[in-house]
C-alpha positions in Angstrom: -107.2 -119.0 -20.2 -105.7 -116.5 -17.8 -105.8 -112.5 -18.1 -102.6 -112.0 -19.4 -103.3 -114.6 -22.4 -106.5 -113.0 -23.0 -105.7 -109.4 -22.9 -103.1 -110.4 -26.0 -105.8 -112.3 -28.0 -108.3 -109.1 -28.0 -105.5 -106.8 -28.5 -104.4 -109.0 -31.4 -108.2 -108.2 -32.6 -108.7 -104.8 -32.0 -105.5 -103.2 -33.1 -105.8 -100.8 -36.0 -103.4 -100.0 -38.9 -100.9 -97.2 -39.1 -102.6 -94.1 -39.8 -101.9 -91.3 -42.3 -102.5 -87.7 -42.0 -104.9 -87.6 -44.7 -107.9 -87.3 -42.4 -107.6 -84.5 -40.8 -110.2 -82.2 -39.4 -110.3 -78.6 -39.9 -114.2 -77.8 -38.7 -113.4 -78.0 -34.8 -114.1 -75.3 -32.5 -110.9 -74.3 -31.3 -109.7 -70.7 -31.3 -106.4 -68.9 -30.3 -107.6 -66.7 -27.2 -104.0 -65.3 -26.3 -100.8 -65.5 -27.4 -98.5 -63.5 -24.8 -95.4 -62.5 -25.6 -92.6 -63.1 -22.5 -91.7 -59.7 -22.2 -88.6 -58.5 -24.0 -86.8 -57.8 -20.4 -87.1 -61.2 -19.5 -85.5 -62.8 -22.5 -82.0 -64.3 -23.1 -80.0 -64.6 -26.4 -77.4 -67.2 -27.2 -75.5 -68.2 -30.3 -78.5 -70.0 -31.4 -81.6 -67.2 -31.1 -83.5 -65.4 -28.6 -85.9 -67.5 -26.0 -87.2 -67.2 -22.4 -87.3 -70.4 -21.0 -89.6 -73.2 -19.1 -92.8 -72.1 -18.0 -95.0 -72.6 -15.2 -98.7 -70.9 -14.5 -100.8 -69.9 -11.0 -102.5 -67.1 -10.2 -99.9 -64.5 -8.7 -101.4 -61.7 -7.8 -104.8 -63.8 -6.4 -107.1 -61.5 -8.8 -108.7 -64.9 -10.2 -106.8 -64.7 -13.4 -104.1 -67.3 -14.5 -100.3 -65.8 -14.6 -97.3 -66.8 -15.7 -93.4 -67.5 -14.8 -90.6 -68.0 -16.9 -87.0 -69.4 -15.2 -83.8 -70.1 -16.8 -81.3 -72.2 -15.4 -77.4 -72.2 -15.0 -74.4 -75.5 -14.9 -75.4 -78.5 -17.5 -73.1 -80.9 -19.1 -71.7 -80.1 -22.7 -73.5 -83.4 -24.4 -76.3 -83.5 -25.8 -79.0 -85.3 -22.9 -77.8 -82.3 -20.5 -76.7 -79.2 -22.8 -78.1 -76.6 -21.1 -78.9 -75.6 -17.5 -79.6 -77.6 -15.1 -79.9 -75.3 -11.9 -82.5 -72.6 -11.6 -80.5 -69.0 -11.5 -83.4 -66.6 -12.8 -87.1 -66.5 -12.9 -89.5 -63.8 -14.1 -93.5 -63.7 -13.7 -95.6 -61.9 -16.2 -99.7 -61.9 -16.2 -102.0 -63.2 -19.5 -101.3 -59.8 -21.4 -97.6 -60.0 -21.2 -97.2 -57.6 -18.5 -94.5 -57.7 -16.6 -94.3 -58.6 -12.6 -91.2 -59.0 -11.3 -88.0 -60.7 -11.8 -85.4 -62.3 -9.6 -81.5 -63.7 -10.3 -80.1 -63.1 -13.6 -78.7 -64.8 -16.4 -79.0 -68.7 -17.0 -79.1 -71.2 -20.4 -82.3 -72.7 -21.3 -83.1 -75.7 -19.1 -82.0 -78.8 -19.8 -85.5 -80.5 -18.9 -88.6 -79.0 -17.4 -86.8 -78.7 -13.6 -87.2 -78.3 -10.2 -89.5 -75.5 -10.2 -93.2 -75.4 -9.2 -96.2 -72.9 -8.6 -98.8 -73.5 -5.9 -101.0 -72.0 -2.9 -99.5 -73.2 0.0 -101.7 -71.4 2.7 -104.9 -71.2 0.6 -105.0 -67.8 0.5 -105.9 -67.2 -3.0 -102.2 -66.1 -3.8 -99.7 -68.9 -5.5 -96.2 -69.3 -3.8 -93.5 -70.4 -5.7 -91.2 -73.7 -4.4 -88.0 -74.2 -6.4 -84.4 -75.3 -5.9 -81.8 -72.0 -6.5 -78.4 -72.1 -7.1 -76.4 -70.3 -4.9 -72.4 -70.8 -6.2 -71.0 -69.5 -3.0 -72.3 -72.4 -1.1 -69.6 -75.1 -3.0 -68.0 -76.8 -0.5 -64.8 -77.1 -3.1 -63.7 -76.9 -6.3 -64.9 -79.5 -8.1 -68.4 -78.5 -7.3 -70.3 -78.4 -10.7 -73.0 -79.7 -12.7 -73.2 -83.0 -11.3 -73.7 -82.6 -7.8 -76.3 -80.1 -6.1 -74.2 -79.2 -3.3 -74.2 -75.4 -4.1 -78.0 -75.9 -4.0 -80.8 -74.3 -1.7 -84.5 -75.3 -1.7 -86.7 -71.8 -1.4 -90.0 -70.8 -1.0 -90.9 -67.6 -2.8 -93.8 -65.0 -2.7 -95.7 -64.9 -5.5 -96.4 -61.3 -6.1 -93.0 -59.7 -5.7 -90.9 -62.9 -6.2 -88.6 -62.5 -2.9 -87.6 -65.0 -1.3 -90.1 -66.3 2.1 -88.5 -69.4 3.7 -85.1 -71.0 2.0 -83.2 -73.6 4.2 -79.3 -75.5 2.5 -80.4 -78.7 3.2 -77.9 -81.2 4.0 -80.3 -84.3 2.1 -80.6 -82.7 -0.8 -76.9 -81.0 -1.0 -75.9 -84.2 -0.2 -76.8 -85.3 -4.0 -74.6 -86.1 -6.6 -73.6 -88.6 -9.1 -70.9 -90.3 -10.9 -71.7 -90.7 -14.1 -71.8 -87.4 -16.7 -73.7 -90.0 -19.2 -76.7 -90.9 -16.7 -79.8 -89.5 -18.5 -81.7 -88.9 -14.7 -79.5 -86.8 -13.5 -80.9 -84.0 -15.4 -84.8 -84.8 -15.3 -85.2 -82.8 -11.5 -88.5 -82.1 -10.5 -90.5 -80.5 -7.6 -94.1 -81.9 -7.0 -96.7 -80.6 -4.5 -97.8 -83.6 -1.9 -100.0 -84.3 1.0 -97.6 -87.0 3.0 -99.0 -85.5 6.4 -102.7 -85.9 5.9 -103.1 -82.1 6.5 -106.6 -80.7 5.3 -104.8 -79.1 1.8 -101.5 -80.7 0.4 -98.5 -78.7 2.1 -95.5 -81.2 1.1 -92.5 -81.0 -1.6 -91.1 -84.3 -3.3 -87.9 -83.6 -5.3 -86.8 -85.9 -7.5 -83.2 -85.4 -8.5 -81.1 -88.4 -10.1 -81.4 -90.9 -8.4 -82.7 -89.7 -5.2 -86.4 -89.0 -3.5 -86.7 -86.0 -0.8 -90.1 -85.4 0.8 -89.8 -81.8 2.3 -92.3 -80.1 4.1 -93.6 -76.0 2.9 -91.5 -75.4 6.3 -88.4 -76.6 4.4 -88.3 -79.7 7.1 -87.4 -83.1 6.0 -89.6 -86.1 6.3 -87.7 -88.8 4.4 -85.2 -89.5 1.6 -85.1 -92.7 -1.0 -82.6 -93.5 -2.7 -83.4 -95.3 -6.2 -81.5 -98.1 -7.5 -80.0 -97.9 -11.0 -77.7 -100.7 -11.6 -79.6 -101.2 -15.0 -79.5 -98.4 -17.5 -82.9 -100.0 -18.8 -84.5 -100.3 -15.9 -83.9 -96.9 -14.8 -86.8 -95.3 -12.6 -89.2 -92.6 -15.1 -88.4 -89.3 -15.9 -90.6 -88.2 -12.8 -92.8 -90.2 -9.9 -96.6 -89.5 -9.7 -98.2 -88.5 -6.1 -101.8 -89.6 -5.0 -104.0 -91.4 -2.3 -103.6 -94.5 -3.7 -105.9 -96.1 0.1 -108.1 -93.3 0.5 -106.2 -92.6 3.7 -106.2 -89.0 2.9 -102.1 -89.1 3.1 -100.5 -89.3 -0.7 -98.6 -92.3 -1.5 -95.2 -92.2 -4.6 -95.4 -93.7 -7.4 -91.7 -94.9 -9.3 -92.1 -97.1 -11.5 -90.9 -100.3 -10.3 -91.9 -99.4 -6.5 -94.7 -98.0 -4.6 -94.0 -95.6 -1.2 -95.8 -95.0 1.4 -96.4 -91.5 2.7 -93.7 -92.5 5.5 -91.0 -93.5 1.7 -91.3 -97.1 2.9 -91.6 -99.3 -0.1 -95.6 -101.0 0.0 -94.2 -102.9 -3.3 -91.0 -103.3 -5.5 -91.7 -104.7 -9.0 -89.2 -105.1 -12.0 -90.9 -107.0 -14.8 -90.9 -105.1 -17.7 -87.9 -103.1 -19.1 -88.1 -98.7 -19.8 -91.7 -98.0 -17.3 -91.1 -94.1 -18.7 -93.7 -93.3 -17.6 -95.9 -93.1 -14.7 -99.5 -91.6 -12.9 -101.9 -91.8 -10.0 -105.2 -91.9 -11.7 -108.9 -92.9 -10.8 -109.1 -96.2 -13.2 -111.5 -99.0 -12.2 -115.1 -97.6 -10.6 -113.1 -94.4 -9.6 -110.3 -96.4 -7.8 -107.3 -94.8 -7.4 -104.3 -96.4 -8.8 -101.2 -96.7 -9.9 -100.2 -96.9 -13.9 -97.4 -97.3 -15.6 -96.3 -97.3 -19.1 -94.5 -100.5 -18.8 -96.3 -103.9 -17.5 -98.0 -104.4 -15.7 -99.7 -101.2 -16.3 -101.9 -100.7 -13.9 -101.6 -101.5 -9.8 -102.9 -101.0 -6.3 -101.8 -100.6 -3.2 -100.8 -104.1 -3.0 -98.1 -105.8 -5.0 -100.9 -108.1 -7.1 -101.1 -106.1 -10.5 -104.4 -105.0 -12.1 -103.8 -104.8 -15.5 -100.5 -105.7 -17.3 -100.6 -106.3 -21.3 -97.8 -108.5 -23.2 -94.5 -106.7 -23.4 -94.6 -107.3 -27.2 -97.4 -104.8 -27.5 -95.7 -102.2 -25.3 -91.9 -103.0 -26.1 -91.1 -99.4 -24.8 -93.5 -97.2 -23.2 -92.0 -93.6 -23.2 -95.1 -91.4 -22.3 -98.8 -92.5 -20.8 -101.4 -90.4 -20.6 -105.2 -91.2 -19.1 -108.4 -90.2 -19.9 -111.6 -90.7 -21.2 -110.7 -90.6 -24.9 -113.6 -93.2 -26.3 -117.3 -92.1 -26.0 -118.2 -95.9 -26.4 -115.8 -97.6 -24.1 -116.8 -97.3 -20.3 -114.4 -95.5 -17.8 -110.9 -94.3 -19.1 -108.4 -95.0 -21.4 -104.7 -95.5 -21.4 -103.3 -93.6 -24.5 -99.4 -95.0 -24.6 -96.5 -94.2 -26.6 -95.7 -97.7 -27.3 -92.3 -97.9 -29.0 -90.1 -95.0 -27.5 -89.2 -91.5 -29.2 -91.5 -93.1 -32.1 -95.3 -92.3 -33.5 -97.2 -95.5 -32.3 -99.4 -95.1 -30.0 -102.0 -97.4 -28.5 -105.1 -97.0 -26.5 -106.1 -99.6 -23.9 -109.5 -100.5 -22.3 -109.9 -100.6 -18.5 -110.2 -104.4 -19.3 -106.9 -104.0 -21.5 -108.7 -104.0 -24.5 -106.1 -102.3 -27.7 -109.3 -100.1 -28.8 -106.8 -98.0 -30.7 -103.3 -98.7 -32.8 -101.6 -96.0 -35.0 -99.2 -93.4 -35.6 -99.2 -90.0 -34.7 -98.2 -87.0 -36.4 -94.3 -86.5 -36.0 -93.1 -84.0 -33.5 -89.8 -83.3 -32.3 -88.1 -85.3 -30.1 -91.5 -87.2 -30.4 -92.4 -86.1 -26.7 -94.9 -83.8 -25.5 -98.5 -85.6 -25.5 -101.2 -84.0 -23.4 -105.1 -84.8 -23.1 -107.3 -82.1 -22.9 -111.1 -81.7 -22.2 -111.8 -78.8 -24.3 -115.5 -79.7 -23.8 -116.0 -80.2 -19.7 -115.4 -83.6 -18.4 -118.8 -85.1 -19.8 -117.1 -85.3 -23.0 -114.2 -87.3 -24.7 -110.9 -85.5 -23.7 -109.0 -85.0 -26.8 -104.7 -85.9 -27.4 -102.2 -83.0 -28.3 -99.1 -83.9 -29.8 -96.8 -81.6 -31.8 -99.3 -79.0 -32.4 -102.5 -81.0 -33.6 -105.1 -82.4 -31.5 -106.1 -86.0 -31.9 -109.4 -87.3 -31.2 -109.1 -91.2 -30.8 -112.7 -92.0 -31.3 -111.7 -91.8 -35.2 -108.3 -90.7 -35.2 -108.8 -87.8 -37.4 -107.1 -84.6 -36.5 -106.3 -81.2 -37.0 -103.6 -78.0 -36.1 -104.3 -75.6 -33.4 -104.6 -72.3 -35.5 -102.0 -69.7 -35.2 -99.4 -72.5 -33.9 -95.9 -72.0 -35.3 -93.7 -75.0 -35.4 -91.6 -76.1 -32.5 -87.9 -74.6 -33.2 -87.0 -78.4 -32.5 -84.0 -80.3 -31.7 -81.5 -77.8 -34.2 -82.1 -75.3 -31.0 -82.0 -77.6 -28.6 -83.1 -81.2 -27.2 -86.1 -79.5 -25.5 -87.4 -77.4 -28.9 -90.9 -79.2 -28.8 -94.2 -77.5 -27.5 -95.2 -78.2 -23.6 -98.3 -78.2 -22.8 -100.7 -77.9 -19.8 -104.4 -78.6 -19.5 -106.2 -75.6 -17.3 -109.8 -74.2 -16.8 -108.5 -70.6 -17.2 -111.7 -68.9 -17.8 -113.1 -70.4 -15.1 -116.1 -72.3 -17.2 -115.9 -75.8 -16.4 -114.1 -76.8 -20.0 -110.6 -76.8 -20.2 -108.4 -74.8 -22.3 -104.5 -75.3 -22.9 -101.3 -73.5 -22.4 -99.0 -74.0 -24.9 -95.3 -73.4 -25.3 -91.9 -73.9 -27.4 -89.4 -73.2 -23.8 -86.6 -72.2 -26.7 -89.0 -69.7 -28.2 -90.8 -66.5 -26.7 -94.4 -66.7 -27.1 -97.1 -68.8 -24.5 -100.2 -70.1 -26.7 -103.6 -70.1 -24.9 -106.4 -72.3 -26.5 -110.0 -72.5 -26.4 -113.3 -73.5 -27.6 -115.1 -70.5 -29.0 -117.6 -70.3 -26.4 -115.4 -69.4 -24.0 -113.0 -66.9 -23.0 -109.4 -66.5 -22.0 -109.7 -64.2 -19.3 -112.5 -65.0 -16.7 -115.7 -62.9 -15.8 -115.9 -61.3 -12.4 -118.0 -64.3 -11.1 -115.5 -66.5 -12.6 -112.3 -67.8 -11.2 -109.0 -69.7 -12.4 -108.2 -72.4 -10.3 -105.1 -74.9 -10.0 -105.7 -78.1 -9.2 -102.9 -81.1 -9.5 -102.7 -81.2 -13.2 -102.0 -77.4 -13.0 -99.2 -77.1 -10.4 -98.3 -80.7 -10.9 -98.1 -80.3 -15.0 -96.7 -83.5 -16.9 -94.7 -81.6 -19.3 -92.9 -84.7 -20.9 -92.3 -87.9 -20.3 
């Protein structure tokens, strides 16, 4: 019997019935802390309401204390995968009371998708910079410059504490970018992640993902390499976003798209195509603390070389949207895959490291059905718990139960992106995380807890960002 045949036979065991929302829990520990209000100065209105826009967090002001940004964007396409903005034009900062900071640009519509914005501390200094592409509308190099190409485009480096602008460099690689086709659904998922291609002893790279294309920048604003993603196959299109990590233990971060592996040079280590919609992707510690490569799509889980891991049936995972990994189950060694199994849908399944279905049911509806996050509200000795449309599952027993204080989402009627973000973070500086959550057409950020702690950290505490923090999933 070989693995694949077997991993079908205990899944075919272990998976559980659809489950309804009858059991939830309502004795957990979870309090509001904070809710902060986006300052009124920093809002926008539009014909549908008054909202802020897509938030990142980092410590600004390098007082130990998790603070916010807020950035609207300007030029998406009029249906309805890109309505919206798709080029950052404005962006705000504001600390965990809603003070305001500063504010840069003006205007903008509410992004299309969480975009190419970031916040992390380059020089180690305490103090978070801010990487983003701007647009700058003077730069078009002719008329028909618009929403679909990023040649009006400059990547920027930006101080945290005033905003201004540090380093910004027109780069030809990434102005360069454009595509075709109004009706590609990449185009408009952009993203900036922080990297460490050069081995240096903190991560001081850029990747920007922008359609179709890969640009590895360095916090000098210096390219190191492009690729350029094939997508001759609408369902076989890259994910949303790569995932970055040492996959060798080199101490140089390799990519991870999908249906290819880079190394920290963007030459492909492998190219692999077998399953159909790979969503989603990460770089996660998986067998005995091994760095690897998983994917929502199979095979799920792979190395440095092209021989895969782990890969389940593609009946069981028809259409992996969003992936998440942690260590949900107390009684199953290691962690667990927790995937969104049949695309913008409520079934989800939780896999084994031996690929093991030790959960199969639905989840709550949310909108857009996007938006899971796991969270260790309890340090990392204990089961992380899901979030997903304002409850928090725990998939030892699937029961659970609505972060208090949590309106709903304003949902697709505003706009495709109307469904709460949110991002895992040890704000009080404790050891157990807490979560930022956020509706980027509304104006309020949400700050959860376990009672014990507290939202704002004690003088011998500090916030700190690590790669779920400045790297944030967001959606998948």
């Amino acid at each position: 019997m070989n693995a694949r045949t077997s991993l079908c036979i205990i899944g075919s065991i272990l998976t559980g019935s659809a489950f309804s929302l009858d059991t939830i829990a309502d004795d957990r520990e979870i309090s509001l802390y904070s809710k902060v209000d986006i300052p009124a100065v920093f809002r926008q209105t539009n014909e549908k309401g008054v909202f802020g826009g897509d938030i990142r967090i980092g410590d600004l002001s390098g007082n130990g204390v998790c603070d916010f940004i807020v950035y609207r964007s300007a030029q998406g396409g009029d249906i309805r995968q890109h309505d919206g903005g798709i080029k950052p034009c404005y962006i705000a900062a504001f600390d965990i009371e809603g003070k305001a900071l500063w504010e840069q640009g003006e205007g903008g519509d509410q992004p299309v998708r969480p975009g190419p914005v970031c916040v992390y501390d380059f020089d180690g200094d305490g103090i978070a910079e801010i990487a983003n592409l701007w647009h700058r509308p003077e730069l078009k190099a002719d008329a028909s410059t618009n929403w679909l190409t990023l040649s009006d485009m400059v990547l920027q480096i930006r101080s945290g504490k005033t905003g201004r602008v540090l380093r910004e460099r027109h780069i030809p690689e990434i102005a360069s970018i454009r595509i075709d086709n109004p009706k590609s659904y990449t185009w408009p998922h952009q993203r900036i992640l922080i990297a460490n291609f050069r081995g240096l002893e903190r991560p001081r790279d850029l990747l920007l993902k922008a359609g179709d294309t890969l640009v590895a920048v360095t916090d000098q604003l210096n390219v190191l390499w492009t690729y350029r993603i094939r997508l001759d196959d609408e369902s076989r299109f890259p994910p949303k976003f790569p995932a970055v990590g040492d996959l060798d233990g080199n101490g140089r971060d390799e990519v991870h798209g999908g249906y290819f592996l880079l190394s920290p040079e963007g030459r492909p280590h492998w190219k692999l195509e077998r399953s159909t919609y790979m969503d989603s992707v990460a770089m996660h510690p998986w067998d005995s603390g091994k760095m690897r490569a998983i994917g929502s799509g199979t095979p799920q889980v792979m190395g440095i070389d092209p021989e895969p891991i782990l890969g389940l049936e593609e009946s069981f995972i028809p259409h992996g949207q969003e992936l998440r990994v942690a260590d949900y189950i107390a009684s199953s060694p290691g962690p667990e895959m927790a995937i969104r199994s049949h695309g913008h849908e409520t079934r989800v399944k939780v896999v084994s490291l031996k690929g093991e279905i030790l959960q199969d049911f639905d989840l709550n509806e949310a909108p857009n059905n996007t938006g899971m996050e796991s969270v260790y509200f309890e340090g990392p000795d204990s089961p992380a718990l899901l979030f997903n449309g304002g409850l928090m599952w725990d998939l030892n027993d699937r029961s659970s139960f609505p972060l208090p204080g949590l309106p709903p989402a304003n949902g697709k009627s505003v706009h495709r992106m109307g469904f709460y973000h949110a991002i895992p973070v040890d704000i009080s500086g404790d050891g157990n995380e807490d979560l930022v959550v956020y509706d980027p057409t509304a104006t309020s950020v949400y700050v959860y807890s376990i009672q014990e702690s507290s939202a704002v950290p004690a003088s011998s505490k500090r916030f700190g960002a690590g790669p779920r923090q400045y790297n944030p999933r967001l959606m998948d």
